[in-house]
C-alpha positions in Angstrom: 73.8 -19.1 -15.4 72.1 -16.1 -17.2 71.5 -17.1 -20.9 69.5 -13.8 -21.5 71.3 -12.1 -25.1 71.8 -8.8 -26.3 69.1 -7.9 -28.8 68.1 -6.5 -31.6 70.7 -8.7 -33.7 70.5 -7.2 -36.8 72.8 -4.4 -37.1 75.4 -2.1 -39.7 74.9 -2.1 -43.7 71.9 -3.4 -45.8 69.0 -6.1 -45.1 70.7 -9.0 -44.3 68.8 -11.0 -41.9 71.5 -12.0 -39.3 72.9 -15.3 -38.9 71.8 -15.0 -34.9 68.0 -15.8 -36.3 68.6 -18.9 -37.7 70.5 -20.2 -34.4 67.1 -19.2 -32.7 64.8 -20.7 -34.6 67.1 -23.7 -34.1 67.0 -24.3 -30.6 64.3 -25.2 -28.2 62.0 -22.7 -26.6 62.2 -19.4 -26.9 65.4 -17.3 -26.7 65.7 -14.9 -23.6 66.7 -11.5 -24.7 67.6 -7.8 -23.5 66.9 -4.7 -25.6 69.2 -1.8 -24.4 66.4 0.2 -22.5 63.6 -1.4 -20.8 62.8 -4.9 -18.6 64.1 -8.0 -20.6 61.7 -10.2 -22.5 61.0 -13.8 -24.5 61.9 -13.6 -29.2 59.7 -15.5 -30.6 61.8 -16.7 -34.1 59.9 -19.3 -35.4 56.6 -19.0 -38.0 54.5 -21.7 -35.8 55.3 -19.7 -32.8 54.8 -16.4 -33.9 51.2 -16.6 -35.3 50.3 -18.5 -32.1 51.5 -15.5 -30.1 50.3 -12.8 -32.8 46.7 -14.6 -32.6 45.9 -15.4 -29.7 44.3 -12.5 -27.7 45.4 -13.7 -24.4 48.4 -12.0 -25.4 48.0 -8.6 -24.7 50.0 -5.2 -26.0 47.6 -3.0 -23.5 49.2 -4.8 -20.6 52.5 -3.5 -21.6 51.5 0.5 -20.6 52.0 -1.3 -17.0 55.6 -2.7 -17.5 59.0 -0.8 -18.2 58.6 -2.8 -21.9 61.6 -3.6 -24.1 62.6 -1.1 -26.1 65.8 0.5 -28.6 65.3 3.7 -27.0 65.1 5.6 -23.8 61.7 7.3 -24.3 58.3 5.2 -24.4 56.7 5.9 -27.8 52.8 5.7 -27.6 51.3 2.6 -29.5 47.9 4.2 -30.1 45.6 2.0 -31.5 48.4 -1.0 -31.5 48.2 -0.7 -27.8 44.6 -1.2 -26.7 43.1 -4.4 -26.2 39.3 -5.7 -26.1 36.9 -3.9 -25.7 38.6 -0.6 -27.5 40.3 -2.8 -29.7 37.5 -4.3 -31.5 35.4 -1.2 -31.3 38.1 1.0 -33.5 39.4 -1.9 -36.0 35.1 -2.3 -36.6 34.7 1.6 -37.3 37.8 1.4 -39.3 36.9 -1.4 -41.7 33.6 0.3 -42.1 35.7 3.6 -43.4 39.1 2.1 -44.2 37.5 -0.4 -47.2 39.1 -2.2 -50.1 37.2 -0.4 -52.8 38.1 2.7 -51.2 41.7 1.9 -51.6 41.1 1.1 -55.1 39.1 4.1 -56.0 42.5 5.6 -55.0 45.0 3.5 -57.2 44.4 5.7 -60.3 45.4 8.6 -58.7 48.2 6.4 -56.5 49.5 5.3 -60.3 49.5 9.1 -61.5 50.9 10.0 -58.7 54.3 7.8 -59.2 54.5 8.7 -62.9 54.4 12.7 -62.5 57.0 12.5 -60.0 59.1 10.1 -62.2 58.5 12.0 -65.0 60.0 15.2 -63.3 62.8 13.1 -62.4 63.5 12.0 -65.7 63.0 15.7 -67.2 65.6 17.3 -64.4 68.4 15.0 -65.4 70.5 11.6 -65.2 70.4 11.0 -61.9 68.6 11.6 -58.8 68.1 10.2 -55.1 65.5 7.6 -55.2 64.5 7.8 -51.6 64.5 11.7 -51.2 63.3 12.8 -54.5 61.0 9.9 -54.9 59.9 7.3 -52.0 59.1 9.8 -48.8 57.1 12.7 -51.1 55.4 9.6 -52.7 54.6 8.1 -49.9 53.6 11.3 -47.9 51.5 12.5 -50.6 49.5 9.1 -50.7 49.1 9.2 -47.0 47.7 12.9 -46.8 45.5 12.4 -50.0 43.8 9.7 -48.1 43.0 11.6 -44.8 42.2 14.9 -46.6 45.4 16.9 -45.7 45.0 19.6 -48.2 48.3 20.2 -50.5 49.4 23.3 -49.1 49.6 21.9 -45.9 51.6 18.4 -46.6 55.2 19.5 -46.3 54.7 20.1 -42.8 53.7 16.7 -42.7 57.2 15.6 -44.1 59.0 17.4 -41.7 57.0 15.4 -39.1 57.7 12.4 -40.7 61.6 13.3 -40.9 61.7 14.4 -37.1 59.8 10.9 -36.1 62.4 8.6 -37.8 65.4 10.8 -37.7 68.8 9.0 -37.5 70.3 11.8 -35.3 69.7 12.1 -31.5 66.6 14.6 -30.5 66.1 16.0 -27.5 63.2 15.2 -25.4 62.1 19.3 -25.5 62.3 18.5 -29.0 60.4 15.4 -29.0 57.3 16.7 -27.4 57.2 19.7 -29.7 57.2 17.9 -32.4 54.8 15.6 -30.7 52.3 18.5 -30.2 52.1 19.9 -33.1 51.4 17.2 -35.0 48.9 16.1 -32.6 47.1 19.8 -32.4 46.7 20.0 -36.4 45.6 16.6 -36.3 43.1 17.6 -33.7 42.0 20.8 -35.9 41.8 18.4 -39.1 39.7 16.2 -37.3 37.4 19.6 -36.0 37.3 20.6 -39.6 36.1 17.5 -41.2 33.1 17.3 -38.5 32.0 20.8 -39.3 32.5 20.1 -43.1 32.5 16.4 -44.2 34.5 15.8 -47.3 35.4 12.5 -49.6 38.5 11.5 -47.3 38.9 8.9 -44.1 38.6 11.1 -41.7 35.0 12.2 -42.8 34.4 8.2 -43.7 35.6 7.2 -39.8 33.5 10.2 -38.2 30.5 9.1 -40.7 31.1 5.5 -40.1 29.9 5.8 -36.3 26.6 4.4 -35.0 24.8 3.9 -31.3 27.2 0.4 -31.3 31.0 1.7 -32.4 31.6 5.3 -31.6 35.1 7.2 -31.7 36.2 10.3 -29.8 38.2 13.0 -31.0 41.7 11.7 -29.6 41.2 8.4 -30.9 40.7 10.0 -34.0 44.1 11.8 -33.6 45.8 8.4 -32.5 44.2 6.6 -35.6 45.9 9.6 -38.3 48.8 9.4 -36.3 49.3 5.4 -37.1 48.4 5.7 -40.2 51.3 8.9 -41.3 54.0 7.5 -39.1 53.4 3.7 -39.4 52.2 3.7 -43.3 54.7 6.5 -44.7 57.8 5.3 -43.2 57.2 1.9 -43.6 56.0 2.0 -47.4 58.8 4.9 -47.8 61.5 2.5 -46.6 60.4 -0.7 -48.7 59.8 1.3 -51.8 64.1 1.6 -51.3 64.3 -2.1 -50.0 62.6 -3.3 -52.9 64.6 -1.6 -55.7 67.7 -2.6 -53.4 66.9 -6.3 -53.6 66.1 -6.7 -57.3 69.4 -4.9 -58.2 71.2 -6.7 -56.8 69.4 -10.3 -56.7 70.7 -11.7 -60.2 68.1 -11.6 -62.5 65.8 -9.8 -60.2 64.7 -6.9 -61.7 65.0 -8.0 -65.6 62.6 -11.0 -64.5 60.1 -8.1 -63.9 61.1 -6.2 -66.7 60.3 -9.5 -69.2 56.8 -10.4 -67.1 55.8 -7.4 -65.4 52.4 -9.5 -64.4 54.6 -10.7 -61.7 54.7 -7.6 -59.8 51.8 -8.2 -57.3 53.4 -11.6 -56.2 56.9 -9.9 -56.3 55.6 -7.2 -53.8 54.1 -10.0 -51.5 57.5 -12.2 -52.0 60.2 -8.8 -51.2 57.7 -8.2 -48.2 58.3 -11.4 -47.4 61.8 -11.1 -47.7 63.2 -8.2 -46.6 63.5 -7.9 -43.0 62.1 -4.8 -42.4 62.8 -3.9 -38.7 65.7 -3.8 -37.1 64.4 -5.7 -34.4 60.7 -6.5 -32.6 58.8 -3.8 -31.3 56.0 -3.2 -28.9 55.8 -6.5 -26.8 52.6 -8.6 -26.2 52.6 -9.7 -22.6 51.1 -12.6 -21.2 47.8 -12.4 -19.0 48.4 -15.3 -17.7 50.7 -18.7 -17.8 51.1 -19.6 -21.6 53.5 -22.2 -23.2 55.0 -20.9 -26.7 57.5 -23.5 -28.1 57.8 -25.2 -25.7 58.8 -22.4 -23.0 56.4 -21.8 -20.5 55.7 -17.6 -20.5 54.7 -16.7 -16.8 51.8 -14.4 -17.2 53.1 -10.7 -16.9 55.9 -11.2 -18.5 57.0 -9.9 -22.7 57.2 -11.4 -25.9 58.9 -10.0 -28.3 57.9 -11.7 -32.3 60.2 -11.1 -35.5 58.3 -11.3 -38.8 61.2 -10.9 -40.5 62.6 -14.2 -38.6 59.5 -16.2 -38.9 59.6 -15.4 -42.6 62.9 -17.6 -43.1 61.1 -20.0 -41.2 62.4 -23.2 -43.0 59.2 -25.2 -41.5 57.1 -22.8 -43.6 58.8 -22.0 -46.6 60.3 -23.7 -49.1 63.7 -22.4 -49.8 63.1 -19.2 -47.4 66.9 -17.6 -48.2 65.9 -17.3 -51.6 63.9 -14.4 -53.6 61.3 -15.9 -55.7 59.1 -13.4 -57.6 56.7 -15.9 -58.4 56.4 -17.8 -55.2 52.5 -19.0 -55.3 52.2 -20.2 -51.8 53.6 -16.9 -49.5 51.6 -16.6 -46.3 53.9 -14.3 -45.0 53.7 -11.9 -41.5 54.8 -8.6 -43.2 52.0 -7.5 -42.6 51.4 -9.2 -38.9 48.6 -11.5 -37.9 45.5 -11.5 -35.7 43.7 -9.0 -33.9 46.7 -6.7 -34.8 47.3 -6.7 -38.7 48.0 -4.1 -40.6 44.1 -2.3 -41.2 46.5 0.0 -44.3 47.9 -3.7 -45.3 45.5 -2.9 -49.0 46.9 0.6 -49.5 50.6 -0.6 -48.9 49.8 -3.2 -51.3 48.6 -0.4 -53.7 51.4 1.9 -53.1 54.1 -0.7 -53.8 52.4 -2.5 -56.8 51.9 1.2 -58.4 55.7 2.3 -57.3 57.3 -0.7 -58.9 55.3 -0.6 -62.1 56.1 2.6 -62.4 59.8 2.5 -62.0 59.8 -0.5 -64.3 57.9 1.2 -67.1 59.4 4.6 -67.2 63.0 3.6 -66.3 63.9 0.4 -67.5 67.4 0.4 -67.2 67.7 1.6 -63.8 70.8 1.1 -62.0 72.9 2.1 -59.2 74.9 5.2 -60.1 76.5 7.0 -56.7 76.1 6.9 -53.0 73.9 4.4 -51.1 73.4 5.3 -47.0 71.6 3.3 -44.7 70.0 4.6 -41.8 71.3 3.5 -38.5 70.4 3.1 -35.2 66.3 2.8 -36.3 63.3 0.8 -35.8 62.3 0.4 -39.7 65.5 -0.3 -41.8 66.5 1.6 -45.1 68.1 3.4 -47.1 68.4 6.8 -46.7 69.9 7.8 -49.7 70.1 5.9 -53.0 71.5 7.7 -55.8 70.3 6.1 -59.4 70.4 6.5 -63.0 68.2 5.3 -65.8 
């Protein structure tokens, strides 16, 4: 009898982690599942399971380029730097860390904190009410992306429309698609040019100064490496900045806990990251290089796994109370940001951009509230809203 499911589960309205999770987690082994495009492949559900997966490097994501991987859509996006194993790997994530540092990111929080008040404060001065994910989350976001890699300012809406074609909730044709495609690749390729002739303060100059006779990076891996970092790190902090503001509204309590101890905020962001569910489903398999037992399902080598964070943070073996929000949870080891060779490298400046977004909200309107239409997008990788109409 064929037990393989139809997956993603979650689906329609909102962040609700669907009930189909929890029925996973439950039984033994691993759940066999079929994505509507691509070969079918083995969800991971549980927290145990999914670090052992997400850690252990005989999982691979490179070997997937040689499969018909499990997808939502027809076309085969390209992973860039999430798709390379050992040695390439290694070498990037090394050059990156050099460049891609901590105190970098906090040199930039200042700037990250002006940065959400000036475009509150224009808010506030144009009126009552506004859309908090078009008139705040994606310029905020896209400004804090482009600041980083030295995109100058007269050049960043084109970034947006980039970012808007990438994640768009309408149907694109392929011509489309590989338009798009290559124009952001060739002005990422003339950025990179640019920074090599002409060095400036920015991680693009950092990465091309961070090189020695050991790590080295070519020009396209440059490109692949801005690429992540717009796509994967605007969207994704775009969409939570929503998510967040979603889930404190309406969690009782929520946002006037923050309000009375705004301290809390850094362990609130780690907790809603925790919380929310962020995509719709699990993306870009790991395969198996050879026979591995997960949960006790044995994973043929060449075959796909397929692991959902936002499952194996409800993980009831893990966390105490996982179903509830707790903006002071102390203990929150949470996969938001993955795990192993593979976690997030922007996981700091996410971190930054969220803290500094909420803070800001909280300070400069207090009593903001729900006031018109809420959307959600469907039929996408990273959930959202796409339009959230407040008042303050």
């Amino acid at each position: 009898m064929d037990t393989t499911v139809s997956y993603p589960f979650n689906h329609g309205d909102g962040l609700a982690l669907d009930d189909a999770y929890a029925e996973a987690r439950e039984r033994p082994g691993l759940t066999r599942v079929q994505l509507p495009f691509g070969e079918p492949g083995w969800l991971v559900t549980r927290y145990a399971d999914a670090r052992q997966v997400l850690g252990d490097r005989r999982f691979s994501t490179q070997l997937g380029t040689q499969h018909d991987w499990p997808r939502v859509i027809p076309m085969r996006a390209e992973m860039g730097i999430l798709g390379l194993d050992a040695p390439d790997h290694p070498r990037l994530r090394r050059l990156v860390a050099k460049a891609f540092t901590a105190a970098r990111v906090e040199q930039l929080r200042p700037w990250v904190r002006n940065l959400a008040r000036e475009l509150l404060s224009g808010l506030k001065e144009q009126g009552g009410t506004a859309d908090l994910v078009e008139q705040f989350a994606l310029p905020f976001s896209v400004q804090v992306i482009c600041e980083l890699l030295g995109v100058p300012p007269q050049d960043r809406p084109k970034f947006r429309v980039w970012t808007d074609w990438v994640f768009s909730t309408t149907p694109i044709s392929p011509e489309e698609f590989m338009a798009n495609h290559a124009a952001f690749r060739g002005y990422m390729a003339s950025l990179v040019e640019a920074r090599r002739e002409e060095p400036r303060d920015d991680l693009i100059s950092a990465l091309i100064r961070a090189q020695d006779d050991e790590d080295r990076i070519s020009a396209d891996e440059l490109v692949d490496l801005g690429n992540s970092l717009l796509l994967a790190g605007h969207e994704t902090t775009a969409a939570q900045v929503g998510n967040f503001v979603d889930v404190l509204l309406h969690t009782p309590g929520g946002w006037q806990r923050l309000l009375d101890d705004p301290d809390l905020v850094p362990s609130a962001v780690e907790e809603l990251t925790r919380f929310v569910p962020l995509m719709s489903g699990s993306v870009f398999p790991r395969y198996a290089a050879e026979d591995i037992e997960v949960g006790g399902t044995l994973v043929p080598a060449g075959e796909g796994v397929l692991v959902s964070l936002g499952s194996a943070d409800r993980d009831p073996a893990r966390f105490d109370e996982p179903d509830t929000l707790d903006l002071g949870r102390e203990q929150n080891p949470h996969l938001g940001y993955s795990h192993g060779a593979h976690h997030c490298f922007g996981a700091a400046l996410a971190r930054v951009e969220l803290q500094e977004a909420l803070r800001a909200l909280l300070d400069l309107m207090p009593a903001l509230r729900v006031t018109g239409e809420i959307a959600w997008k469907p039929q996408v990788a990273v959930r959202g809203v796409s339009k959230y109409v407040v008042g303050w």
